[in-house]
N, C-alpha and C positions, 0 to 999 in steps of 0.2 A: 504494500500500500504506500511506503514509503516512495518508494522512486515513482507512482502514478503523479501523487501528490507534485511533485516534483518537474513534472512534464515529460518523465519518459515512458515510452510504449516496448513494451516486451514482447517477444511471441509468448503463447500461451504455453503452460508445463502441462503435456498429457501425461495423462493413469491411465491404466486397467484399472478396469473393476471386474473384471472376469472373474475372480474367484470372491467377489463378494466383500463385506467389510470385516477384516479381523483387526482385531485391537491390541497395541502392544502391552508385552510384559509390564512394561513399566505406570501402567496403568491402573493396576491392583488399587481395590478399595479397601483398606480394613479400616472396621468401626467396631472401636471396642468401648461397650456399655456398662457403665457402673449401675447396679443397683441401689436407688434412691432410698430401698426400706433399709439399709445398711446400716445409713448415716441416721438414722430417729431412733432416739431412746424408747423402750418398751413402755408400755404403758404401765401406771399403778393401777391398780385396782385399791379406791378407797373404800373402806369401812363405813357403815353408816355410822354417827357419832351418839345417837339413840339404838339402845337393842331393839332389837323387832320381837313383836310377841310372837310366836308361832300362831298359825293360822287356825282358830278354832273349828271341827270338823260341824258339816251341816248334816243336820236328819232328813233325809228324805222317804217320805211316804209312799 
């Protein structure tokens, strides 16, 4: 683009595409994911601060 810019005309660079498009080695994607539940402290589980009475049983007829 630089030398268009510039005012000069090139002949054109042909390819094959006969076999299609393959992609270089150097092209590799790694994506390495941390797991977000990692980094958070577990939860407490609090107490209630009043006892609970146990549930008195119902009579059914």
């Amino acid at each position: 683009a630089e030398e268009w810019f510039e005012g000069k005309n090139g002949e054109p660079i042909l390819i094959s595409l006969k076999h299609g498009y393959v992609p270089g080695k150097n092209r590799d994607l790694k994506v390495v994911k941390k797991n977000v539940l990692d980094n958070k402290a577990p939860k407490k589980v609090e107490e209630p601060a009043t006892p609970q009475k146990p549930a008195s049983p119902q009579l059914t007829r």
